[in-house]
C-alpha positions as CSV (number, residue, x, y, z in Angstrom):
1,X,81.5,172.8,67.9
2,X,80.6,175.2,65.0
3,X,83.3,174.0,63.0
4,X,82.2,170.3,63.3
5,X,78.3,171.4,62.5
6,X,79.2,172.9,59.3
7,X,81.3,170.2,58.3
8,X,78.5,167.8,58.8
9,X,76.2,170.2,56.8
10,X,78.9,169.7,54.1
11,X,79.0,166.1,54.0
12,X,75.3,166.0,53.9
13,X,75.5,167.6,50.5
14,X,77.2,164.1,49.1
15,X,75.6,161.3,51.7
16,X,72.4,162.6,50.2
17,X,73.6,160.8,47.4
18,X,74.6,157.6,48.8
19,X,71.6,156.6,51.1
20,X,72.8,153.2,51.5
21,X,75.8,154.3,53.5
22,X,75.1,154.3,57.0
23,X,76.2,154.7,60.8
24,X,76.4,151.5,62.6
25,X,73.5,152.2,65.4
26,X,71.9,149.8,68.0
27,X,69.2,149.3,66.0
28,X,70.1,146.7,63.5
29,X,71.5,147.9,60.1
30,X,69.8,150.3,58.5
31,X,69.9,149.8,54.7
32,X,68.5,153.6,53.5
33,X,70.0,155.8,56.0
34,X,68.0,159.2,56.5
35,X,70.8,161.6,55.7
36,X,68.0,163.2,52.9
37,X,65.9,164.4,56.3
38,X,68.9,165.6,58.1
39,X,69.6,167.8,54.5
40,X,66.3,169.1,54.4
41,X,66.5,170.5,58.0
42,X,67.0,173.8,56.7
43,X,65.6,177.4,56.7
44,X,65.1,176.5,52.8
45,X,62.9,174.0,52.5
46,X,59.5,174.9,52.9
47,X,57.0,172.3,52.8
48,X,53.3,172.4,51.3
49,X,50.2,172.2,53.9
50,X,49.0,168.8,52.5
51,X,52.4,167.4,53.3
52,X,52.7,168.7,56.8
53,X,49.1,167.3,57.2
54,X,49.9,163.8,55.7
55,X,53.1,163.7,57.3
56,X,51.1,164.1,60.9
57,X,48.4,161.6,59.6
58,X,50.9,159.2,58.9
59,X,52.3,159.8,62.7
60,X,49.1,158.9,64.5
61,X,49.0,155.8,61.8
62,X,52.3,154.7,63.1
63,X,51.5,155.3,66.9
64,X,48.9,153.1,66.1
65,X,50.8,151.1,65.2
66,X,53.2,151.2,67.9
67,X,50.7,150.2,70.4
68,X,48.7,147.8,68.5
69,X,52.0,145.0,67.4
70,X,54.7,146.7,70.0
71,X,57.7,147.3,67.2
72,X,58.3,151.0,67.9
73,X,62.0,150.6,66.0
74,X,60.4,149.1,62.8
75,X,57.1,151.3,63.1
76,X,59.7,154.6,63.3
77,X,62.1,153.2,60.8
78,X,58.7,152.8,58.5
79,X,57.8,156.5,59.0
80,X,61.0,157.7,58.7
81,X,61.4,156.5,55.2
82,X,58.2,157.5,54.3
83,X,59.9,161.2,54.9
84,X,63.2,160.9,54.0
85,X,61.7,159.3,49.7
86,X,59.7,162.9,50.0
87,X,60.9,166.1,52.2
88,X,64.3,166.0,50.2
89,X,61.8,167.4,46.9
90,X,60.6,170.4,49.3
91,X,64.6,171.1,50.6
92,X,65.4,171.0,46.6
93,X,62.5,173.3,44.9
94,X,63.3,176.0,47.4
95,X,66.8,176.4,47.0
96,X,69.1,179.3,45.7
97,X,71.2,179.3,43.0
98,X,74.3,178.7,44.3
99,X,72.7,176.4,47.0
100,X,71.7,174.4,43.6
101,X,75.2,174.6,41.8
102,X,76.5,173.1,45.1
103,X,73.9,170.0,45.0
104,X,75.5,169.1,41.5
105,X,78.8,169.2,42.1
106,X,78.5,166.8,45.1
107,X,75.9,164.5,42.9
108,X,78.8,165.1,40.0
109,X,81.5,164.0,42.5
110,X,79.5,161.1,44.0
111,X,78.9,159.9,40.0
112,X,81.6,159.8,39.4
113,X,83.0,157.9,42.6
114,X,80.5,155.0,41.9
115,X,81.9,154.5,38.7
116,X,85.5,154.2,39.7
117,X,84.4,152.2,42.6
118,X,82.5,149.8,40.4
119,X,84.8,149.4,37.8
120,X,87.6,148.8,40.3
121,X,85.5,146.0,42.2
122,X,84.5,144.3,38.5
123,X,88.1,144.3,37.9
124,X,88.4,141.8,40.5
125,X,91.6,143.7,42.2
126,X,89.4,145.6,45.0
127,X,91.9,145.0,48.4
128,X,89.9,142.6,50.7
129,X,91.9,144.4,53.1
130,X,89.5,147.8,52.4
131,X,86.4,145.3,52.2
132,X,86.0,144.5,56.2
133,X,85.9,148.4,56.7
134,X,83.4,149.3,54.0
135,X,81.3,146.5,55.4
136,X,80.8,148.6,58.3
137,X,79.2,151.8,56.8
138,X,77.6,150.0,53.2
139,X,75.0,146.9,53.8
140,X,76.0,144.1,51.6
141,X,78.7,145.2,50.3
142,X,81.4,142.8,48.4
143,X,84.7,143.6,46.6
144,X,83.6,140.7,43.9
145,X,81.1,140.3,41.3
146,X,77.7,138.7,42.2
147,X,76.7,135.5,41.3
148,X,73.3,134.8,39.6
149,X,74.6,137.3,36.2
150,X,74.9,140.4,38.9
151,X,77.3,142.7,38.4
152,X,78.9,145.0,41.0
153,X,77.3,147.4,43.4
154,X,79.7,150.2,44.4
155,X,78.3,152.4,47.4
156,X,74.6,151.3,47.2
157,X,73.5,147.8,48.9
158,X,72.6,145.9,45.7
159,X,73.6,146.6,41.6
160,X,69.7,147.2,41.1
161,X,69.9,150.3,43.9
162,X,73.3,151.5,42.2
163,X,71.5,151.0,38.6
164,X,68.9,153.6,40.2
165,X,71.2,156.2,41.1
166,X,73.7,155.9,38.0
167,X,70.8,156.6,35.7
168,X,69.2,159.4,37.8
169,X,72.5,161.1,37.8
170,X,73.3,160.5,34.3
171,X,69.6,161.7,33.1
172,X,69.9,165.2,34.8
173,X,73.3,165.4,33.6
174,X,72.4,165.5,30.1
175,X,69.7,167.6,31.1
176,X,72.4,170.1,32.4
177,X,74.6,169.9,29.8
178,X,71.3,169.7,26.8
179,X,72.3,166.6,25.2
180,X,69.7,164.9,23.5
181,X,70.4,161.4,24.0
182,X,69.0,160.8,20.0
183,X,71.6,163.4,18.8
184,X,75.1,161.9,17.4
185,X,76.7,163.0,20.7
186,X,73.9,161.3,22.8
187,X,73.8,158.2,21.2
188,X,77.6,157.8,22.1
189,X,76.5,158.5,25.7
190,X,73.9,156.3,25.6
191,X,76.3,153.4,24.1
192,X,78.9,154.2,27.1
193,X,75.8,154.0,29.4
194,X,74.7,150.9,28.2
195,X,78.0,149.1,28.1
196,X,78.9,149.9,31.3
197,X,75.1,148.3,32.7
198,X,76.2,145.5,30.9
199,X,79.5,144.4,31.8
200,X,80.1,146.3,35.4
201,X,76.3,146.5,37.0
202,X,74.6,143.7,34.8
203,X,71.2,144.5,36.8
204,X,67.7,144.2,35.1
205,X,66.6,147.2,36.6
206,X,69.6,149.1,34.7
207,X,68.4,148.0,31.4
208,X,64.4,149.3,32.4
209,X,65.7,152.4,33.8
210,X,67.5,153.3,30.6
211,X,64.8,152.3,28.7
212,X,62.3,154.7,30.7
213,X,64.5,157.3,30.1
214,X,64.5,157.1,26.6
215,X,60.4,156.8,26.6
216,X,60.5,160.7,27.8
217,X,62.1,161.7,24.1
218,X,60.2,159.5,22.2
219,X,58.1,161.6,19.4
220,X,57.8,161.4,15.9
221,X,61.2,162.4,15.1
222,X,62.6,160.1,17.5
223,X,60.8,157.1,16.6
224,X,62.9,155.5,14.3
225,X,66.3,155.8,16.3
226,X,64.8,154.8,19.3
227,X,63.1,151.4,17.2
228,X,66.5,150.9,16.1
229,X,67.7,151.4,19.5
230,X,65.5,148.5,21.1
231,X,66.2,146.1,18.0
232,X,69.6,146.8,18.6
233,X,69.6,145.3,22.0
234,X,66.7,142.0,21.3
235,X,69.6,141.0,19.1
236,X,72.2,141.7,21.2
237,X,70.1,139.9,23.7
238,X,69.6,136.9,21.3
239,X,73.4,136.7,20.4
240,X,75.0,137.0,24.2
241,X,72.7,135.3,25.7
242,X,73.1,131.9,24.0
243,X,76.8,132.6,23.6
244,X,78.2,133.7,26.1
245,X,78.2,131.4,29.7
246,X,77.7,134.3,32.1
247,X,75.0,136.6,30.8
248,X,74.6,139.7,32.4
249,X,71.1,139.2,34.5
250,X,69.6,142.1,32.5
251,X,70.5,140.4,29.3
252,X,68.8,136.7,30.5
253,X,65.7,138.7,31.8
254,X,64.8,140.2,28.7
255,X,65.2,136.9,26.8
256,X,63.3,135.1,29.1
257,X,60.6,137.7,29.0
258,X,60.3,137.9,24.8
259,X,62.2,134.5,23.6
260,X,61.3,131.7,26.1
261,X,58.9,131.1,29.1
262,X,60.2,128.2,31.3
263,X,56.4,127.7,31.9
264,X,52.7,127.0,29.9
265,X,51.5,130.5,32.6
266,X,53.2,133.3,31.0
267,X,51.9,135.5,34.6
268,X,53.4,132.7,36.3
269,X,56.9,133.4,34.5
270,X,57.2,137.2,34.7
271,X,56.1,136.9,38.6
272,X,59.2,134.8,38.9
273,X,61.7,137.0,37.1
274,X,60.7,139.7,39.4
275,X,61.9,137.7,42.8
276,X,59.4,139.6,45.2
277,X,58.6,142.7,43.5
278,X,55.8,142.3,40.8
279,X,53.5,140.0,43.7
280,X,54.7,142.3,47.0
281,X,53.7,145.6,44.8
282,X,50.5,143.7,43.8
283,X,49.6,143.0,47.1
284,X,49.8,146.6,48.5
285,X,47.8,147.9,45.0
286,X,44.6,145.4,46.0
287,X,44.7,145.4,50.1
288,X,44.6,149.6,49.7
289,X,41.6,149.2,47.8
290,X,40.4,146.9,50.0
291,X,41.2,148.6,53.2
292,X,41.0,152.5,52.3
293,X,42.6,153.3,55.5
294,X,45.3,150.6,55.0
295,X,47.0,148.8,57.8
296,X,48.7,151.3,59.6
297,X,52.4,152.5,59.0
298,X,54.5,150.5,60.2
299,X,52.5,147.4,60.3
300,X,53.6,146.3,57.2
301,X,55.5,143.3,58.8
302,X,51.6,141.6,59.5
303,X,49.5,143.4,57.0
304,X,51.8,142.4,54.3
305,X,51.5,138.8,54.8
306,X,47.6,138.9,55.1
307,X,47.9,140.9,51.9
308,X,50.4,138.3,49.7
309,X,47.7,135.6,50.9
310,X,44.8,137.3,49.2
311,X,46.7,137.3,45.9
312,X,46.0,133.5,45.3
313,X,49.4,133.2,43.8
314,X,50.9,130.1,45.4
315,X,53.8,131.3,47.0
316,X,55.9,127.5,46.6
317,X,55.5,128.1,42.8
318,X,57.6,131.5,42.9
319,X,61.2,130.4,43.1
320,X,62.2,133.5,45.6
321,X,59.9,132.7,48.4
322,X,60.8,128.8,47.5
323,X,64.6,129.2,48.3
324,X,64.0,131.9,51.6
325,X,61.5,130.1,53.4
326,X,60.3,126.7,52.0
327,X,57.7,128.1,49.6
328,X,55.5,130.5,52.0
329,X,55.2,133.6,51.9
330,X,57.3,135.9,55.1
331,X,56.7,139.5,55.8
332,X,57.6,141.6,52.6
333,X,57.2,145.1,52.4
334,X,56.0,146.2,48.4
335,X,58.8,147.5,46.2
336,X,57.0,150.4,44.9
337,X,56.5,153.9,47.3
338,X,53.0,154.0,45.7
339,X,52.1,150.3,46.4
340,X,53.7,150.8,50.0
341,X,51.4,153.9,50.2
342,X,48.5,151.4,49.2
343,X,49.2,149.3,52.0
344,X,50.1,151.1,55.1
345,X,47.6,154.5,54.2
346,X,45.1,153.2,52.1
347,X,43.9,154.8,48.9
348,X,42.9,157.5,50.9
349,X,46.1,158.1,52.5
350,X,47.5,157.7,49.2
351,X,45.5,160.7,47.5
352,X,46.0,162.8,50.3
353,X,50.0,162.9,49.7
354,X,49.8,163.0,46.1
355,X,47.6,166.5,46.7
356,X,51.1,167.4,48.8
357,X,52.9,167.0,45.0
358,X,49.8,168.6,43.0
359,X,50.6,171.5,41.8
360,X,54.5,170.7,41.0
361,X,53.0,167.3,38.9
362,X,50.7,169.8,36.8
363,X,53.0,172.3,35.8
364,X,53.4,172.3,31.6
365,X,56.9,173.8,31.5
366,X,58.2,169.9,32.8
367,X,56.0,168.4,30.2
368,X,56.8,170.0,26.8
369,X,60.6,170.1,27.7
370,X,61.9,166.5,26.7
371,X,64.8,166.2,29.6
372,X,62.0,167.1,32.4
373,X,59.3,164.8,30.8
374,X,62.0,162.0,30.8
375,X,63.5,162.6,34.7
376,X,59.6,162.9,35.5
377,X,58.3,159.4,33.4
378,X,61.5,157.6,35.3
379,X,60.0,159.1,38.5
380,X,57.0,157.9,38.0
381,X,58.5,154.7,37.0
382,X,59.8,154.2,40.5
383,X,56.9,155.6,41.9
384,X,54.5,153.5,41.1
385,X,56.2,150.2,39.6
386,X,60.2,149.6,40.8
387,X,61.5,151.4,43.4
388,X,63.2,151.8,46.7
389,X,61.2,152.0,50.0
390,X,63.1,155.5,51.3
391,X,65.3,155.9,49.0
392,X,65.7,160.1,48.4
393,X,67.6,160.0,44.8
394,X,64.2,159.9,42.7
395,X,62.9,162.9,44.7
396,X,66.0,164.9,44.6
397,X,66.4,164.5,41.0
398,X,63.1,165.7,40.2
399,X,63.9,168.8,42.2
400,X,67.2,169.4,40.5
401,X,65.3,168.8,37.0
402,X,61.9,171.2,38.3
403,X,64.6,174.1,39.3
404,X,66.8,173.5,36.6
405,X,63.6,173.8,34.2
406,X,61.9,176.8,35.7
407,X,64.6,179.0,37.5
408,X,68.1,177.8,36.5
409,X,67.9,176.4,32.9
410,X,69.0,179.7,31.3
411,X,71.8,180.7,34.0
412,X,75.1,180.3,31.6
413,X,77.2,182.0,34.0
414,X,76.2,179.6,36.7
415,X,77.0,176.6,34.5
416,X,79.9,177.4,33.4
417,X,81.2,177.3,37.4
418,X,80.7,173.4,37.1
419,X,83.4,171.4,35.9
420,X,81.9,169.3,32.7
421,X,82.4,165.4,32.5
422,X,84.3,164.6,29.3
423,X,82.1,164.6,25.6
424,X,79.2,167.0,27.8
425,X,79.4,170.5,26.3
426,X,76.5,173.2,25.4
427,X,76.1,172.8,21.9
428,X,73.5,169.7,21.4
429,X,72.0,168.6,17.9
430,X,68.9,167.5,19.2
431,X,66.6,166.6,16.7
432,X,63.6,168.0,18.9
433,X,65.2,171.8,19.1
434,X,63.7,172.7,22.3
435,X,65.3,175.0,25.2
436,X,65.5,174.5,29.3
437,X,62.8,176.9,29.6
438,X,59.9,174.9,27.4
């Protein structure tokens, strides 16, 4: 029995990485699987007194809940992910160092299994064979490339989720390994990076997440390259788009967005190219304010339809709601944590948790080091605008970046125990010569 607990404490170390994989339960499939709350029960993780006292908020909220629209399985799968996008940050900060060199290797080994996976499904020779069993334990999952410009999705649900993790991991690894991404060796990295979002994952979100990143270096010195950088892709953009008969989606939504407008409303256009995001996360912002209590966690599956109706956007002019239920509007839960915050808590309930994350967000040494200002702006990113409802791989990064930063950044010795991925070494030429420490 011992020996089956601490192998399940080992595994934990990589399914923290790959929330979308999941244990068939009675209980419907579960797309963002709690293994992050399940990794944080721990004698390390030590959580802050505003997050115990949200946390307990939120659970008369969903009782609430519970007894006012009798869904107790979506009211405790709604609490739950609340938890498992926040507790994994506590489990993290608190660690010690070799609990920390053991997070990387599994985030390194899971990194690097998403890109063999994916560029083995893009290739077209995945065995349908394998495919019926993966279905099992990954939502969604397909051994072919998408239609619509998609790419390939690997171990995450969708090529947008898997565009989220890749770049997370890939950020804090150049963190670790101190490679500016404006240096010679960077920019290489960076063109691998991109490459690969454009011909294996082809997602949108891969081509904001990369760009978000890349906002965190930006200073005087950096300016230039990183113009460069974005002109670089508007005319890659302009060339593949119009060439090529299968444009990555990335590629078509960034022409769309600054070459052509299929409409006189330019609102109108970028609401579309969003599917559900932009209005869902739009929705949540206003009813919040509205409601300072929100609607209750859990209730999102009423609150959010009274919420889309008070936008005043007509829902039969955006194409998503259009082609998944005749142009009206069906319960959508907001894309953002923040905006979900919005709607369930309230602003209130919103400002309470973000007291929980005070002191952490404050703290200067993660502000004048360029790597921690970059993880932190794609944090916020996903916080506030595009992002997965319980989805731990934002938070967990963070925490790797905050103790790499403030307690780890200088261990050599520790480093050099993890095995490096091919061009990452310690000997950067960043441009902005600054060290892990700030």
């Amino acid at each position: 029995m011992n020996r089956l607990v601490a192998l399940f404490k080992s595994a934990l170390y990589y399914l923290l990485f790959v929330p979308n994989v999941f244990v068939p339960l009675p209980v419907g499939r579960i797309e963002t699987f709690p293994w992050a709350t399940f990794f944080a029960i721990d004698k390390r993780t030590t959580l802050q007194f505003f997050y115990i006292l949200i946390m307990v908020l939120f659970g008369i909220s969903a009782v609430y809940s519970w007894l006012s629209y009798g869904d107790p399985i979506s009211v405790l799968r709604s609490y739950l992910a609340l938890i498992n996008a926040s507790i994994i940050f506590f489990r993290i900060i608190n660690t010690d160092e070799e609990d920390y060199l053991r997070i990387v290797r599994a985030m390194l080994t899971i990194f690097s299994l998403q890109v063999a996976l994916s560029l083995w499904q893009r290739s077209g020779t995945f065995p349908a064979l394998f495919t019926q069993y993966f279905e099992i334990f990954i939502p969604r999952f397909t051994d072919n490339t998408l239609e619509g410009g998609r790419g390939v999705a690997g171990f995450y649900a969708e090529p947008a989720y898997a565009g989220m993790a890749v770049h997370y991991f890939f950020a804090f690894l150049m963190l670790y390994a101190n490679i500016h991404p404006f240096s010679r060796k960077g920019l290489a990295l960076i063109s691998v990076l991109l490459f690969y979002d454009l011909t294996v994952s082809r997602s949108a979100t891969d081509i904001a997440m990369l760009a978000v990143f890349l906002v965190g270096f930006i200073n005087r010195k950096t300016l230039v390259p990183a113009l460069l950088f974005v002109g670089s892709v508007l005319a890659l953009t302009i060339w593949y788009v119009e060439e090529a008969n299968d444009p990555p989606r990335s590629l078509q939504l960034v022409y769309n967005l600054f070459f052509t407008f299929e409409t006189d409303d330019p609102y109108l256009t970028i609401l579309n190219e969003s599917g559900f995001r932009l209005v869902s996360m739009y929705s949540g912002y206003a009813y919040g304010i509205l409601h300072p209590l929100g609607g209750g966690v859990g209730a999102w599956p009423v609150t959010s339809l009274v919420a889309l109706e008070a936008t005043g956007v007509n829902p039969y002019e955006l194409y998503y709601y259009l082609e998944a239920n005749e142009g009206f509007f069906y319960p959508t839960r907001p894309s953002s944590f923040a905006s979900d915050l919005f709607l369930e808590a309230g602003v209130v309930g919103f400002i309470l948790y973000m007291m929980a994350f005070g002191n952490y967000l404050r703290l200067r040494q993660f502000y004048v080091n360029p790597f921690g200002r970059a993880i932190l702006v794609m944090f916020l990113f996903n916080f506030f605008l595009l992002g997965t409802i319980g989805d731990p791989i934002p938070a967990a990064i963070l925490g790797l970046a905050y103790v790499a930063i403030t307690r780890f950044g200088a261990a050599g010795e520790a480093r050099a125990e993890l095995p490096k991925p091919d061009g990452l070494d310690e000997s950067p030429e960043p441009p902005e010569p600054q060290t892990h420490g700030g």
